[in-house]
VOPARO-82294 format. One record per residue (C-alpha): x, y, z; residue number from 1. Coordinates in steps of 0.001 Angstrom, whole numbers. Layout:
<rs>
east=X	north=Y	up=Z	nr=NUM
...
</rs>
This chain:
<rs>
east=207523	north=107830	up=20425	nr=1
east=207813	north=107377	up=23995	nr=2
east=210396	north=109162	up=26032	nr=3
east=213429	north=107243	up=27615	nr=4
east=212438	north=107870	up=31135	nr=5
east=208878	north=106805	up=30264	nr=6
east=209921	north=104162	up=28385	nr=7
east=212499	north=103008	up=31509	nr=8
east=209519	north=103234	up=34407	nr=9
east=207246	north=100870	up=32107	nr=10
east=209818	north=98496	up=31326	nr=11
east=211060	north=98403	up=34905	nr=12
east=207570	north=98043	up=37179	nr=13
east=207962	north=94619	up=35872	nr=14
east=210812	north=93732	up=36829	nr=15
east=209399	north=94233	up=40844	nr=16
east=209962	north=91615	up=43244	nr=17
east=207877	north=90910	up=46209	nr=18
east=209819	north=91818	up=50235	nr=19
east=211668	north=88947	up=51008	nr=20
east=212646	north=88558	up=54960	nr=21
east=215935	north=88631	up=55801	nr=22
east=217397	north=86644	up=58952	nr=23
east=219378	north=86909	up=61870	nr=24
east=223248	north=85665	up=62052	nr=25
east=222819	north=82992	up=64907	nr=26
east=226209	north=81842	up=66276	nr=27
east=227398	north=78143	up=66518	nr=28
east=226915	north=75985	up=69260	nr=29
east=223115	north=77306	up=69967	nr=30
east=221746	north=76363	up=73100	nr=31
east=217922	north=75639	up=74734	nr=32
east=216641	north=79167	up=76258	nr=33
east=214115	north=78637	up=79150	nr=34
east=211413	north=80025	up=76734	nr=35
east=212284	north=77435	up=74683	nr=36
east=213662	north=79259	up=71843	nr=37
east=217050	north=78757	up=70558	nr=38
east=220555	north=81014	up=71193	nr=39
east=224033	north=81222	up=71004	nr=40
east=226358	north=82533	up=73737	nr=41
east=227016	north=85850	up=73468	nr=42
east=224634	north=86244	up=70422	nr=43
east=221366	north=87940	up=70919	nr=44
east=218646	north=86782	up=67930	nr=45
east=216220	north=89752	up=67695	nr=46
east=212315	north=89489	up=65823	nr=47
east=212371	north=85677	up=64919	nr=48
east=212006	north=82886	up=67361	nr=49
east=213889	north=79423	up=66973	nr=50
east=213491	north=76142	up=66538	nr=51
east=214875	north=73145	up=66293	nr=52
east=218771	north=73234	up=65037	nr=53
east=220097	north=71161	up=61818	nr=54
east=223295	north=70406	up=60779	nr=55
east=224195	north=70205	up=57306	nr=56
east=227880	north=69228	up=56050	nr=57
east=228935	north=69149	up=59851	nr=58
east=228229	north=72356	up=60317	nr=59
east=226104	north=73726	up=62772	nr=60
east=222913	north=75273	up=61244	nr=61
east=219982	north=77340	up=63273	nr=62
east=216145	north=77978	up=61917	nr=63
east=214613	north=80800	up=62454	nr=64
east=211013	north=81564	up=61551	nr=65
east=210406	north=84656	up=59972	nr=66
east=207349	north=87270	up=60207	nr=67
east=207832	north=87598	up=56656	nr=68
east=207673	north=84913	up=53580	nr=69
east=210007	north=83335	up=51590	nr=70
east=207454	north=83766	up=48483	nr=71
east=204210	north=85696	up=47427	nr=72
east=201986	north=84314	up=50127	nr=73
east=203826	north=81551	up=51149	nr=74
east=205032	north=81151	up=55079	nr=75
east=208846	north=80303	up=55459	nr=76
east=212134	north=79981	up=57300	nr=77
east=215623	north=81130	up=57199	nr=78
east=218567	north=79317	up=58138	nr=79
east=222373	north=79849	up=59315	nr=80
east=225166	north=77820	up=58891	nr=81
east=228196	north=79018	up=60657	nr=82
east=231472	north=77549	up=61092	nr=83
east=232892	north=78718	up=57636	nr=84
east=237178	north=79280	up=57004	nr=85
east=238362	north=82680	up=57774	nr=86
east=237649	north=85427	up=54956	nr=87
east=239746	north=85314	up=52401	nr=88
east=238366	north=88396	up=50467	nr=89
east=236849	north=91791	up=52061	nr=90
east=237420	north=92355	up=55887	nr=91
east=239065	north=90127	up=57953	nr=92
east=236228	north=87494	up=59506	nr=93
east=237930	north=84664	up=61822	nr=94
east=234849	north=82539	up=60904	nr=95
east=232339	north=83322	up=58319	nr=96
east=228766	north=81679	up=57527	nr=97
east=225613	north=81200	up=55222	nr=98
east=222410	north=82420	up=54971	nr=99
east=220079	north=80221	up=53390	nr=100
east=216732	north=82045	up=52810	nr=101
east=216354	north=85569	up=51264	nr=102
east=217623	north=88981	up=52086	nr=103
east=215576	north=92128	up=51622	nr=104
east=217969	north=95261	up=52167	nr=105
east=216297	north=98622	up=52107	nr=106
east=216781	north=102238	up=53110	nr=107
east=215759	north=101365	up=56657	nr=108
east=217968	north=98546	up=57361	nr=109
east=221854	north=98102	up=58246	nr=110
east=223724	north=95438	up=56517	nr=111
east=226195	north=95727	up=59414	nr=112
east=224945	north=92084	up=60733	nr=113
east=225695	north=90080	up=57050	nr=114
east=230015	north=91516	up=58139	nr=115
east=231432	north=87681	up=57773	nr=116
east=228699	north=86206	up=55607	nr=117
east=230288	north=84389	up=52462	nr=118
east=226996	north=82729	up=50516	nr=119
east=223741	north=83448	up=50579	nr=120
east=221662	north=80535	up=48935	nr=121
east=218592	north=82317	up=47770	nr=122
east=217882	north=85711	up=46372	nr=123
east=219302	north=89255	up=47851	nr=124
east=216925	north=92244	up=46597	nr=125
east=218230	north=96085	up=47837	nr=126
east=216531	north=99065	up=47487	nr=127
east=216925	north=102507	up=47713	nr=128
east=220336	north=102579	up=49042	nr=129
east=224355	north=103985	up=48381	nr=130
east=227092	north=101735	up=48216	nr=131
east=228171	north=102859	up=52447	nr=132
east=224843	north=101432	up=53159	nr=133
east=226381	north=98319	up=51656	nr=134
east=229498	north=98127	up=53270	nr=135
east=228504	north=95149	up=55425	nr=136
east=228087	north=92577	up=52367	nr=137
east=231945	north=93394	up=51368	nr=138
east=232754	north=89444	up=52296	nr=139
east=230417	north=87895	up=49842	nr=140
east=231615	north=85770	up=47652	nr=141
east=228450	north=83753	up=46483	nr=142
east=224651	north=84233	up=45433	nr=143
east=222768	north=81332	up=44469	nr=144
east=219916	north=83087	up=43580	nr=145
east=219059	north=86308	up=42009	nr=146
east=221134	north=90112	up=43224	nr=147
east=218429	north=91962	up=42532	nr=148
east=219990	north=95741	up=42979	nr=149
east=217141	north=98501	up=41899	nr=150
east=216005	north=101300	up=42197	nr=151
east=218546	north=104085	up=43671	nr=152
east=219147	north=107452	up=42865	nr=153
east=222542	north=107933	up=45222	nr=154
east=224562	north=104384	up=44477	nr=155
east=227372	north=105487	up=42301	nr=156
east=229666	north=102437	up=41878	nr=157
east=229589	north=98815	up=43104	nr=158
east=232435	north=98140	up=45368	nr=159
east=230525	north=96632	up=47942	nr=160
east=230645	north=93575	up=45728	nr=161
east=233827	north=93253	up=44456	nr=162
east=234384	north=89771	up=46253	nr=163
east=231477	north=88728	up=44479	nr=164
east=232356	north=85164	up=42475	nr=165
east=229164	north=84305	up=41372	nr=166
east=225551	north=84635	up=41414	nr=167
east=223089	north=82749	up=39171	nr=168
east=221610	north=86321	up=37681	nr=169
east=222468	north=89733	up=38572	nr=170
east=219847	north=92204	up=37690	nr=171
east=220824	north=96281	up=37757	nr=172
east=217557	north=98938	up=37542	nr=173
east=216602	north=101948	up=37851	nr=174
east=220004	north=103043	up=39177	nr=175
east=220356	north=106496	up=37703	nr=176
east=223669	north=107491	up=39357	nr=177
east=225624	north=104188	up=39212	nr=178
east=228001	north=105053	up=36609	nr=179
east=231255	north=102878	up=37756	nr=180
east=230357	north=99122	up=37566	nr=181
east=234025	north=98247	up=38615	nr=182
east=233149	north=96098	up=41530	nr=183
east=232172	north=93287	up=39240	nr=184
east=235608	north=92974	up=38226	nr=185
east=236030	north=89340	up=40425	nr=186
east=232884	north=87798	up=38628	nr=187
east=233728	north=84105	up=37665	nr=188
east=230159	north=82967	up=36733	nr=189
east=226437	north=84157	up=36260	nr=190
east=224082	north=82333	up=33640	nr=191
east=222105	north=86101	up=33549	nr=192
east=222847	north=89548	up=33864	nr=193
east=220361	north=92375	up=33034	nr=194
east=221462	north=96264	up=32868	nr=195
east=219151	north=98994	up=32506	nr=196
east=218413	north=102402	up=33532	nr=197
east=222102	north=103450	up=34707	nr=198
east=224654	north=105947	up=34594	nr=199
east=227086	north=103725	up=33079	nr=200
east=229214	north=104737	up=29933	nr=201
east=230714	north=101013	up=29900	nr=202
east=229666	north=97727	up=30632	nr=203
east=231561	north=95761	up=33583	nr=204
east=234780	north=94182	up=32773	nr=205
east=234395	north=90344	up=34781	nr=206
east=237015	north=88113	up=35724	nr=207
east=239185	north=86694	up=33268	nr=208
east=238162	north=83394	up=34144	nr=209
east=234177	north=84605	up=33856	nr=210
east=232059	north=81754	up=31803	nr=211
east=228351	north=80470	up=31579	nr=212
east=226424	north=83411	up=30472	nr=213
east=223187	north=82226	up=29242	nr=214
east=221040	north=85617	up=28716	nr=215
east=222418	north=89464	up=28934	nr=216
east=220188	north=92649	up=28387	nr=217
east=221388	north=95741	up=28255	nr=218
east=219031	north=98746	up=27305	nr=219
east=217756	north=102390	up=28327	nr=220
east=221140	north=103774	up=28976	nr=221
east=221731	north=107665	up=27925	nr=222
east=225288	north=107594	up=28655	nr=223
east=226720	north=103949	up=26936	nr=224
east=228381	north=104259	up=24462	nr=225
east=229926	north=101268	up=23449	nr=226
east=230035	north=97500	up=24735	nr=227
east=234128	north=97141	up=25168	nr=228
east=234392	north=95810	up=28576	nr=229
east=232769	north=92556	up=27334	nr=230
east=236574	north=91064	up=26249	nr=231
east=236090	north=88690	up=28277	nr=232
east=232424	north=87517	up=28876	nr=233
east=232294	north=83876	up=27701	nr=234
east=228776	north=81939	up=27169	nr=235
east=227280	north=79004	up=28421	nr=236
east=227809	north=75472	up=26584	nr=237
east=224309	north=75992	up=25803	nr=238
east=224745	north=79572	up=23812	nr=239
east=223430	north=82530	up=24834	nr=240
east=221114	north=85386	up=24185	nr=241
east=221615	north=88641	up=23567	nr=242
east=219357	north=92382	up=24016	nr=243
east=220847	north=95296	up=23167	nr=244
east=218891	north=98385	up=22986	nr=245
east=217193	north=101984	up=23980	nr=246
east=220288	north=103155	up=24198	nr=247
east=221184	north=106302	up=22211	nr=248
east=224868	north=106979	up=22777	nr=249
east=225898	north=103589	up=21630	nr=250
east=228449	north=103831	up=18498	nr=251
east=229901	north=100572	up=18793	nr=252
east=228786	north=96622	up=19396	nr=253
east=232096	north=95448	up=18511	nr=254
east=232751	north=94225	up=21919	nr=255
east=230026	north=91209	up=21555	nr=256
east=232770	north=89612	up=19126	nr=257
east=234170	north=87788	up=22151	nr=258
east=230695	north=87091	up=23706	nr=259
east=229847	north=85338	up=20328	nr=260
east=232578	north=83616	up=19467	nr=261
east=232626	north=81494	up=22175	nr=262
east=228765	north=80554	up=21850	nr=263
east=228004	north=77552	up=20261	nr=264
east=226431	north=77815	up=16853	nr=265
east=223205	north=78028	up=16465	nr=266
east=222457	north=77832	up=20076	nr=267
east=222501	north=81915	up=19964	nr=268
east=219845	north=84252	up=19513	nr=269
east=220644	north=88321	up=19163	nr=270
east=218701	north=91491	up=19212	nr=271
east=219607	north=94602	up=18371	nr=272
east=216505	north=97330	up=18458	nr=273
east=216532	north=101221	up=18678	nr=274
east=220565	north=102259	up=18601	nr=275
east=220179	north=105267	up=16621	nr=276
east=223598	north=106260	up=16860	nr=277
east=225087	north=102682	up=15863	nr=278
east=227127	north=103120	up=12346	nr=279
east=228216	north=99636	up=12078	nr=280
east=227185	north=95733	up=12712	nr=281
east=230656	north=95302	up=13278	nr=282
east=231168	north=92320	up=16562	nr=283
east=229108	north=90755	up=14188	nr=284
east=231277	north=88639	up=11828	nr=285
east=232039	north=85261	up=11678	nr=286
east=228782	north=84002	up=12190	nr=287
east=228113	north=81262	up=10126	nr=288
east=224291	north=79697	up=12301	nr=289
east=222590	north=81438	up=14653	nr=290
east=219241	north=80226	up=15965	nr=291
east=217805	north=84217	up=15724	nr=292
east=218706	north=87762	up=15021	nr=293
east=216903	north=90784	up=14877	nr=294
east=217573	north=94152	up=13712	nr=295
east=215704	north=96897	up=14668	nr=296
east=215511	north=100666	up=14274	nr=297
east=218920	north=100875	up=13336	nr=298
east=219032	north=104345	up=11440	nr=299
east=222520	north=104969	up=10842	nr=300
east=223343	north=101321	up=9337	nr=301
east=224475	north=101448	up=6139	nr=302
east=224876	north=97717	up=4884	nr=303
east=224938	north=94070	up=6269	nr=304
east=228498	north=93158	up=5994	nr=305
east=229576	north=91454	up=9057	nr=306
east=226964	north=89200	up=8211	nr=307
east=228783	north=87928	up=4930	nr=308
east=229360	north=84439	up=6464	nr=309
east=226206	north=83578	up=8004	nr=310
east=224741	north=80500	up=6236	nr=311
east=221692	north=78881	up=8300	nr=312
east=219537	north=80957	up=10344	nr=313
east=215706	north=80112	up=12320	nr=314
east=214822	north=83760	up=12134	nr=315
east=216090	north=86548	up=10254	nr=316
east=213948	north=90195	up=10919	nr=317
east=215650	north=93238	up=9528	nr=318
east=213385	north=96375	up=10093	nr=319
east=214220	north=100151	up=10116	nr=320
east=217374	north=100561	up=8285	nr=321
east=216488	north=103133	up=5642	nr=322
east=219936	north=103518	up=4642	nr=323
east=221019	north=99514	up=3354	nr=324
east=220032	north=99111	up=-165	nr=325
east=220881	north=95270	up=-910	nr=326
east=220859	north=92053	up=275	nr=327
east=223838	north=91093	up=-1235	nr=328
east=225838	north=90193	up=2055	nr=329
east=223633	north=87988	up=2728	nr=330
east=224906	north=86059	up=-343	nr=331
east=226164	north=82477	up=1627	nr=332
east=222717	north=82286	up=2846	nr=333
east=221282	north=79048	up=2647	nr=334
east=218358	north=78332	up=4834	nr=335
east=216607	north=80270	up=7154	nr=336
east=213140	north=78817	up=8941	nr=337
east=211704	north=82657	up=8705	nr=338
east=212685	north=86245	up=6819	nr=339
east=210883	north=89105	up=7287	nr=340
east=211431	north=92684	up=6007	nr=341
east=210095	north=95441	up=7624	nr=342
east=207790	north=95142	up=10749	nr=343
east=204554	north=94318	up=9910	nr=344
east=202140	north=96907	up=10917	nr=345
east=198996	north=94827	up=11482	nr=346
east=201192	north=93979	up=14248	nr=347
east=201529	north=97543	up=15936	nr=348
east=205482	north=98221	up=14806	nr=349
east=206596	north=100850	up=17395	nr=350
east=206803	north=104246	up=16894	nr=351
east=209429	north=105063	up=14133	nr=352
east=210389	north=101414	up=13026	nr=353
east=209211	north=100949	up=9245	nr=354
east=210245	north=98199	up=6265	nr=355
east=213656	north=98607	up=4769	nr=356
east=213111	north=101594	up=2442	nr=357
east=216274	north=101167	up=761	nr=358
east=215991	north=97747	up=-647	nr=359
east=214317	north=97715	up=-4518	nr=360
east=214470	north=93618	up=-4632	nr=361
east=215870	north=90349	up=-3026	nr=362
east=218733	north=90679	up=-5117	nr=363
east=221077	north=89025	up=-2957	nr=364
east=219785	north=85706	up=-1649	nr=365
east=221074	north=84185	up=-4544	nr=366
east=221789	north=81071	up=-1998	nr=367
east=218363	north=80752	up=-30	nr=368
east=217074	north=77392	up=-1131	nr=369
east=214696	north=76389	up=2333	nr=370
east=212662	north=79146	up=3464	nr=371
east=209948	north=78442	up=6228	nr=372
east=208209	north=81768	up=6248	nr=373
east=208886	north=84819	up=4456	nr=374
east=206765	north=88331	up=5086	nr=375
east=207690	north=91970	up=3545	nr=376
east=206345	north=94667	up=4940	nr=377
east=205989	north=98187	up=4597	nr=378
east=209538	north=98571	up=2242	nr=379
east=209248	north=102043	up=321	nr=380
east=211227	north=101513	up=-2839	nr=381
east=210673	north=97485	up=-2936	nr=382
east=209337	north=97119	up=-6494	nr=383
east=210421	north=93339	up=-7184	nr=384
east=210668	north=89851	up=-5710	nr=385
east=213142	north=88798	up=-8077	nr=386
east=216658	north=87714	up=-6691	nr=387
east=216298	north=84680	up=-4589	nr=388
east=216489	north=82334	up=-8190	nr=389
east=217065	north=79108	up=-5998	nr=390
east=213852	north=79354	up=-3846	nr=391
east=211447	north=77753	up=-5267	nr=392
east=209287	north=76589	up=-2386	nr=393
east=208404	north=78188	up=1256	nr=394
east=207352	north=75765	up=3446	nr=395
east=204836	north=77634	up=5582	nr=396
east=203580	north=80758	up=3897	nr=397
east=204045	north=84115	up=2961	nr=398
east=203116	north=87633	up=3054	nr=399
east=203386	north=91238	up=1731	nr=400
east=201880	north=94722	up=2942	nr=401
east=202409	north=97669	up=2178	nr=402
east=204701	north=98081	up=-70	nr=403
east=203563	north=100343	up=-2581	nr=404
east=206030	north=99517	up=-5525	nr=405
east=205204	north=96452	up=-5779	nr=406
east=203148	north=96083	up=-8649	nr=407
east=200559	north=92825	up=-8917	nr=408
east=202147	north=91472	up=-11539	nr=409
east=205256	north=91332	up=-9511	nr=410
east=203633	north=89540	up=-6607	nr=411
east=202156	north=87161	up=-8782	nr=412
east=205561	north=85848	up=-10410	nr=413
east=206623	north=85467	up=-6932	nr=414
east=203594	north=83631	up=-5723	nr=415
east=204826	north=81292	up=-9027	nr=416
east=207775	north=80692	up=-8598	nr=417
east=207533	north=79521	up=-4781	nr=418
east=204532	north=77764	up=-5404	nr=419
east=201630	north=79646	up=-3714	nr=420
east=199849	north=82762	up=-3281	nr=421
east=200610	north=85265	up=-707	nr=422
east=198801	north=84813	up=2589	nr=423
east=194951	north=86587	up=3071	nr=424
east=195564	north=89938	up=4536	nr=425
east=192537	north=89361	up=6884	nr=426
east=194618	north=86648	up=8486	nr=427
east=197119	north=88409	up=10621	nr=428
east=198150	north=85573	up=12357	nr=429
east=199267	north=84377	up=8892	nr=430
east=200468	north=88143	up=7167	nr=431
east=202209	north=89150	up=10608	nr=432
east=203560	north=85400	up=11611	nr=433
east=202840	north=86414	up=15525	nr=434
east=202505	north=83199	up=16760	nr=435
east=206195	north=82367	up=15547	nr=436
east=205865	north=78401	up=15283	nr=437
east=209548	north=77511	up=14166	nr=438
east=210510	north=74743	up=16430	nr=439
east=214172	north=75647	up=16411	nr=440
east=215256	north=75097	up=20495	nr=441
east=216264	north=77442	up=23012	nr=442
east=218735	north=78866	up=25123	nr=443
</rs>
């Protein structure tokens, strides 16, 4: 199996963005220079020339061109709106502004000049800094495109940002000392936020009036162990998604209860992959539809509970849980679009992740009626089919590898009772369903 930190630097190269430029704070009232370019008294604009000023919302706005880009390749401009209220959060401004454009923040550079900006509408991206570095961005309040912090090996807590209010995603990398993610605490709104490859032994604890989360990961963490400081997360009106994993001090997932119960059914889709010291599914109950879940490398498991109420499902993948033996909370389940058990290894299951080895039968789907796709794969001890009496036909195929208790005879009453034979095993796009084709929406 890969290590953590190996795992980490893989997962993480692709999460690089390309330098963005980052623009100069021109003051209001800009007037004509003799070299033509553009400047505000008392304000000196260093590196960018400027041109022509626009005014948007009656405020007065400056261009500047940039030596930089906007985007990979692509020429572009920055612009400054001044003329905001006074600061109301962080140090006191008499007027504050906007920069409209990206910011690019590294090592090198003082954030000193960004003192009274409010909003940035684009994305900010800092590297390779600590949180005194930062200490000129304690007035923003708004981020209209991505806060891209990563990576840092001396940023140890996030206060720079606790006027933050929103930011369409916040993404956190490859920040190996930041272990106090406090400074999120004013956080009324982000549709994404990604974690990985911290310090932290909590997630961030928002603002209690924090809504419209549309995606959160949270993985490769050594030090997390549990997901409490989600109370009061609340998801989009469109549902969310949730990735949990690679993360080896996690006992608990009980905080996602919240998260989940404000998501709206089915519009919700949930991994959980390679916790192996999680003991319990517990934050999981009271789910009744979800549009996916998978379960993953999840040694310490012992049974499906939580899930006791779930009823209609698109996919259901349960892998790596040597120690549940039935199906039987999965008893109110009706209809699921595909159920697999075990991850098929025609497909390359990681390192480590197997079938279910504790399950003997499907003796507990005593509901499932619709079935879409159904695939069993690599389960130890499975040595019948019997137990889902009320299927009787799956829609789009199904499959079985490598399970060595299961005799032929066994697989052919199956194969009866829903109607057809297993799929070929030289078609792996049909054994290993990787091209999942269940049409079931999206978040």
């Amino acid at each position: 199996m890969l290590s953590l930190n190996l795992r980490i630097t893989l997962s993480l190269a692709l999460l690089a963005l390309p330098a963005c430029p980052t623009g100069e704070k021109v003051g209001e009232n800009p007037t004509q220079s003799s070299d033509g370019s553009e400047s505000s008294s008392g304000t000196t604009t260093a590196g960018p020339t400027t041109t022509e000023p626009t005014t948007t919302d009656g405020a007065d706005a400056t261009t500047t061109e940039s030596s930089g880009s906007t985007g990979p390749g692509e020429p572009g401009s920055t612009t400054i709106m001044g003329g905001g209220p006074p600061s109301e959060c962080g140090p006191p401004c008499a007027e504050t502004w906007t920069h409209v454009g990206d910011i690019d923040i590294d090592s090198a550079l003082s954030t000193d000049e960004y003192a009274c900006m409010t909003r940035v509408v684009g994305d900010i991206h800092i590297r390779n800094v600590d949180q005194q570095q930062l200490s000129g961005l304690r007035n923003l309040v708004s981020v209209e495109g991505i806060l891209y912090i990563s990576p840092s090996d001396t940023l140890t807590d996030l206060s720079p940002f606790s006027c933050v209010e929103e930011a369409a995603e916040i993404l956190l990398s490859s920040l190996f000392a930041l272990d106090d993610l406090s400074g999120l605490s004013a956080l009324r709104r982000t549709e994404r936020f990604h974690m990985s490859g911290t310090a932290a032994t909590k997630v961030p604890s928002f603002s209690p009036e924090f809504s419209g989360l549309k995606e959160v990961t949270i993985g490769y963490h050594e030090a997390l162990v549990d997901l409490a400081g989600m109370d009061n997360w609340k998801a989009d009106e469109s549902g969310v998604q949730v990735d949990i994993r690679y993360s080896p001090s996690l006992t608990s997932v009980a905080g996602l209860q919240p998260l989940l119960a404000s998501s709206p059914m089915p519009l919700t889709r949930i991994t959980l992959a390679d916790l192996p010291a999680l003991a319990s599914l517990a934050g999981l109950e009271g789910l009744t539809e979800l549009l996916a879940l998978e379960l993953r490398d999840l040694p310490l498991i012992k049974d499906l509970a939580p899930l006791g109420q779930l009823k209609t499902i698109g996919t259901l993948d349960l892998s790596g849980m040597p120690l549940v033996e039935d199906l039987q909370p999965l008893s109110q389940l009706e209809t699921a679009e595909r159920l697999t058990l075990g991850f098929c290894p025609a497909d390359g299951a990681p390192d480590g992740v197997n079938g279910m080895d504790g399950i003997t039968s499907l003796a507990g789907l005593s509901a499932l009626a619709t079935l879409g796709e159904f695939g069993a794969y690599d389960n130890e001890k499975l040595a019948t089919l019997a137990g889902a009496d009320n299927l009787t036909n799956i829609t789009d195929g199904w499959a079985e590898l490598d399970n060595p208790a299961l005799a032929p005879a066994t697989v052919a009453a199956f194969a009866a009772q829903v109607g057809q034979d297993a799929c070929s095993s030289s078609n792996p796009g049909c054994v290993c369903y990787i091209d999942d084709t269940v049409e079931t929406g999206g978040v």
